[in-house]
Structures are given as structure tokens and as C-alpha cells.
C-alpha positions as CSV (number, residue, x, y, z in Angstrom):
1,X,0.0,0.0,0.0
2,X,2.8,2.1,0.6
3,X,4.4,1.7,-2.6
4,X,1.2,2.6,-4.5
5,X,0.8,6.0,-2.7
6,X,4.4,6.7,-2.4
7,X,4.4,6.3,-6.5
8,X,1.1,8.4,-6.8
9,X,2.8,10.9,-4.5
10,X,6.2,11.7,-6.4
11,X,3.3,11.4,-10.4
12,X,1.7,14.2,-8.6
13,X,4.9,16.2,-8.2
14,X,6.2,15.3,-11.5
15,X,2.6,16.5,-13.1
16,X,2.6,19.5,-10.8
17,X,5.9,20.4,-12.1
18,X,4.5,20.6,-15.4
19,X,1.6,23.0,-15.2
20,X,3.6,25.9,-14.6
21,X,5.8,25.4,-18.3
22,X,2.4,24.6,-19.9
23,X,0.7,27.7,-18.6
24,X,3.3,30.0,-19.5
25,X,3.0,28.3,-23.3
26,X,-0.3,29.1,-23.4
27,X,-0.3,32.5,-21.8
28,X,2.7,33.5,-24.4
29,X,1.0,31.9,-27.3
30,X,-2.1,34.0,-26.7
31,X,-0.8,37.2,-25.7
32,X,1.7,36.9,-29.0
33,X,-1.9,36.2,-30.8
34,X,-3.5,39.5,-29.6
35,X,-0.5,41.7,-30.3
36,X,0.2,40.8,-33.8
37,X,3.1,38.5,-33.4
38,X,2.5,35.7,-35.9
39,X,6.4,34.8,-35.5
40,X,6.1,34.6,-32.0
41,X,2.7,32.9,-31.6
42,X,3.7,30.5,-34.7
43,X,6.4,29.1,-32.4
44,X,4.4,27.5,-29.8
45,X,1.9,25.9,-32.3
46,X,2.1,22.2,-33.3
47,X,3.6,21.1,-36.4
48,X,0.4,19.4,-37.3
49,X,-1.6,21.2,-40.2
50,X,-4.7,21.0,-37.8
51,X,-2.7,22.9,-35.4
52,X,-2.1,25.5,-38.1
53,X,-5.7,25.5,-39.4
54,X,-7.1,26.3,-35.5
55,X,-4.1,29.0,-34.9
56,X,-5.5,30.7,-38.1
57,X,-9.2,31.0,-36.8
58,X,-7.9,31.4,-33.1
59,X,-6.2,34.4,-34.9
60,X,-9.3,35.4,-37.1
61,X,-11.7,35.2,-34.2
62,X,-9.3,37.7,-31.4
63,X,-9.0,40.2,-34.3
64,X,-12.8,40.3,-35.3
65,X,-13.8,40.2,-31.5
66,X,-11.1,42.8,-30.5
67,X,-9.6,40.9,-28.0
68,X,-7.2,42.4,-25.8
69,X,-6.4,41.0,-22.6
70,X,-6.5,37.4,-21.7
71,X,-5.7,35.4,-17.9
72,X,-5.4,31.7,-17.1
73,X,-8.6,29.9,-15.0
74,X,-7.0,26.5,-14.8
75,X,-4.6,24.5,-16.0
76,X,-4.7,20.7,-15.8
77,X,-2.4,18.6,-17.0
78,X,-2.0,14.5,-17.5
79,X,0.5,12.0,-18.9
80,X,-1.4,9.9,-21.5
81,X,0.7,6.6,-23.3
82,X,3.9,8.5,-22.1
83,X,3.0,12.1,-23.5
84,X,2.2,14.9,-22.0
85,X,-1.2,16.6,-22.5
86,X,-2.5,19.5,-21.4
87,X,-5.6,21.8,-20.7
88,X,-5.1,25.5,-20.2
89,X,-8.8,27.4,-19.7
90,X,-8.5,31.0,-20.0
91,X,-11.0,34.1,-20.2
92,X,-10.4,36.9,-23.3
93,X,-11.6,40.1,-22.8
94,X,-12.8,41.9,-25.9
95,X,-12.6,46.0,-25.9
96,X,-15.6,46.2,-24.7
97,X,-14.9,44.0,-21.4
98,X,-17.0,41.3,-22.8
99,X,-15.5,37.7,-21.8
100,X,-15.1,34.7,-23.6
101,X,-14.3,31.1,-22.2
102,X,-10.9,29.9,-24.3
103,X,-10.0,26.0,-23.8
104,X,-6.3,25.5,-25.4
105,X,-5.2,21.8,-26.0
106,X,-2.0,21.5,-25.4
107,X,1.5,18.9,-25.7
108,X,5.0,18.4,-25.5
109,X,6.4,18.5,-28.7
110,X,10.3,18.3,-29.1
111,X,10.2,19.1,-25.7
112,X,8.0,22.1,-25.6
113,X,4.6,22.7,-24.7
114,X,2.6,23.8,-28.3
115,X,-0.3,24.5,-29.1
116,X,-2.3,21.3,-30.8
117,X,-5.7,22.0,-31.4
């Protein structure tokens, strides 16, 4: 019994130790987003053309909502077939201080946290 709650102990600091690289991904992803910076936001997308194809209407959609500040809700992250996953939840705030609820999917990729979805 020990063994199986020691092991769960030292996953939960291993996962824990995870949330705070895969918040600041998302957090600099978005905020690149809203300023402009396609360079910038390009390099913490995914190298899958899905991931490209959602970075373009993530993109279309903060520009044609006039998005301007964003902050992190939650972030919750798991290790799934020996990859790391992860769920950032965020709030945007338009010019108009109208909210929307923002769920990034998120991985480790070449050892970075991108953008995948």
C-alpha cells in the first residue's frame, strides 16, 4: 500500500511540475496572438496542419472580437501513453470588457509545450 501511494505521491509532483511550463506556453501563445506576433505565436503551435488551421481562426476570431487581454482559469495537466497533455482554460476580454471562455489543448512537442488543437 505504501508503494502505491508513495508512486502516486512523487506522479503528482512530476505533473505538478508541469503545469507551470504549460501555462506560460499558453499564456505567451495568446498574448503573442492578440499583439500581432505571428512569429512569435507561430512558435508555440504544433507542427500538425490542424494545429495550423485552428491558430488561423484562433487568430481570425481575437481580431474580429477585439480581443485584448487574456488570464489563465486553470490549468490541468495529465500523462497519457507516455506524453504529456494538457488543458489551459483562460478568459479573453474583448474592448468592450465582454469575456469569452478559451480551452487550449496543449503537448509536448520536441520538448516544448505547443499549441495542438
Amino acid at each position: 500500500m505504501f508503494l502505491c501511494c508513495a508512486g502516486g505521491a512523487v506522479f503528482f509532483g512530476v505533473s505538478a511540475s508541469q503545469t507551470k511550463p504549460a501555462t506560460a506556453a499558453a499564456e505567451s501563445y495568446v498574448n503573442a496572438v492578440i499583439a500581432g506576433d505571428e512569429g512569435k505565436a507561430l512558435q508555440y503551435v504544433c507542427g500538425s496542419s490542424n494545429a495550423k488551421s485552428s491558430h488561423d481562426s484562433f487568430t481570425d476570431f481575437v481580431h474580429t472580437n477585439n480581443i485584448t487581454d487574456s488570464y489563465v482559469v486553470n490549468t490541468r495537466v495529465t500523462l497519457w501513453n507516455l506524453s504529456w497533455e494538457a488543458t489551459v482554460q483562460m478568459k479573453l476580454t474583448s474592448s468592450t470588457g465582454s469575456q469569452q471562455d478559451l480551452e487550449l489543448p496543449l503537448a509536448k512537442e520536441d520538448g516544448e509545450w505547443k499549441v495542438c488543437g
